[in-house]
N, C-alpha and C positions, 0 to 999 in steps of 0.2 A: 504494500500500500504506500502510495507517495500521499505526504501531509506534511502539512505545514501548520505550529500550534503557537497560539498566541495566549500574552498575560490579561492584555486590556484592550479596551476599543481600540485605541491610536494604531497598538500595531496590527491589529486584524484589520484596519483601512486601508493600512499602506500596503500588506499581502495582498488583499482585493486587488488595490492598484495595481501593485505590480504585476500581479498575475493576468488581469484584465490586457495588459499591452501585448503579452507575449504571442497568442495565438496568430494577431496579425502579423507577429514577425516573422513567426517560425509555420506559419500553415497548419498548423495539426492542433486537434482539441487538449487542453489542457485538462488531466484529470486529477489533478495534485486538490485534497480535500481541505478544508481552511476548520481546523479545530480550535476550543480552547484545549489549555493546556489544565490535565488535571493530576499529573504525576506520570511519574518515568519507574517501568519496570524493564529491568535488561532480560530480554531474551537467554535461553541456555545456552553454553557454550557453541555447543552442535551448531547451533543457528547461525551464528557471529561467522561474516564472511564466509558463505556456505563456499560459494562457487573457487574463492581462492582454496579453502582448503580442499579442492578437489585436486589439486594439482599439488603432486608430492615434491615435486623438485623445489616449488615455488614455496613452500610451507617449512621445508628446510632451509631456506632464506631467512624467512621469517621467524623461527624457530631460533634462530643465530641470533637473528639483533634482538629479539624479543622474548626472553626466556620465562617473562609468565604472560599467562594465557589474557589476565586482565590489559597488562600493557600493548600485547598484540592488536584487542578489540577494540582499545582506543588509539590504537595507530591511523595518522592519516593517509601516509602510505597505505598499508594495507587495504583503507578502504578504498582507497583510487584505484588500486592496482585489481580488486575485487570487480567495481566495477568496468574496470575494462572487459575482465576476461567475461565478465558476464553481456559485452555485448555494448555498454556505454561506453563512448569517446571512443574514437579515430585515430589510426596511425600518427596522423603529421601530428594531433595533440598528445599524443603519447610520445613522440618524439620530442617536442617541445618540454616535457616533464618529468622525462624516465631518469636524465643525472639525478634527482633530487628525490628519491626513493629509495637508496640504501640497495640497490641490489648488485651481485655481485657484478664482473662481465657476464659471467654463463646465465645468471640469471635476466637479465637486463635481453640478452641476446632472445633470450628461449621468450620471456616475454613480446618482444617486438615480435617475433616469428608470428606469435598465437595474433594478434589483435593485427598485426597489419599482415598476414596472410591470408585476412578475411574479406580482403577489398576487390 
């Protein structure tokens, strides 16, 4: 589920807003849900970055610079790096941001391979 949760009016306005401009940008219906915020429960482990921890080579990356699991799931890399192989962001943008992900050469390479072999 894509959402976006808000404390008080002001910022549920400016989400409206902002979400209001983008379909004309980008062509496509926007399905992102506008909530308040009523409290944060973190999902189990399992869940956290499903799609990267499908990839073993990649999770022994991860496993290196991140040796507990909490550190891992608030890693920004890792979520970037998640969402690419799940299919979000493009080659040239991954290109533009892969030094700054902590991966090794091999991983960095095996990464490019998977998201820009899909074009």
């Amino acid at each position: 589920m894509a959402a976006v949760f808000y404390h008080n009016q002001e910022q549920k306005d400016a989400i409206e807003k902002s979400l209001a401009r983008f379909p004309s940008e980008i062509k496509a219906k926007i399905k992102t849900q506008v909530l308040p915020y009523t409290g944060f429960t973190r999902a189990e482990d399992y869940h956290q970055k499903y799609t990267l921890r499908q990839s073993r080579a990649l999770m022994k990356e991860f496993q290196r610079m991140y040796p507990s699991s909490e550190r891992f799931v608030d890693s920004t890399a890792a979520a970037r790096i998640n969402g690419y192989l799940a299919g979000h962001g493009g080659c040239e943008q991954l290109k533009a941001e892969i030094d700054d992900m902590g991966l090794s050469s091999e991983g960095t390479q095996m990464l490019l391979k998977v998201v820009c072999g899909r074009s």
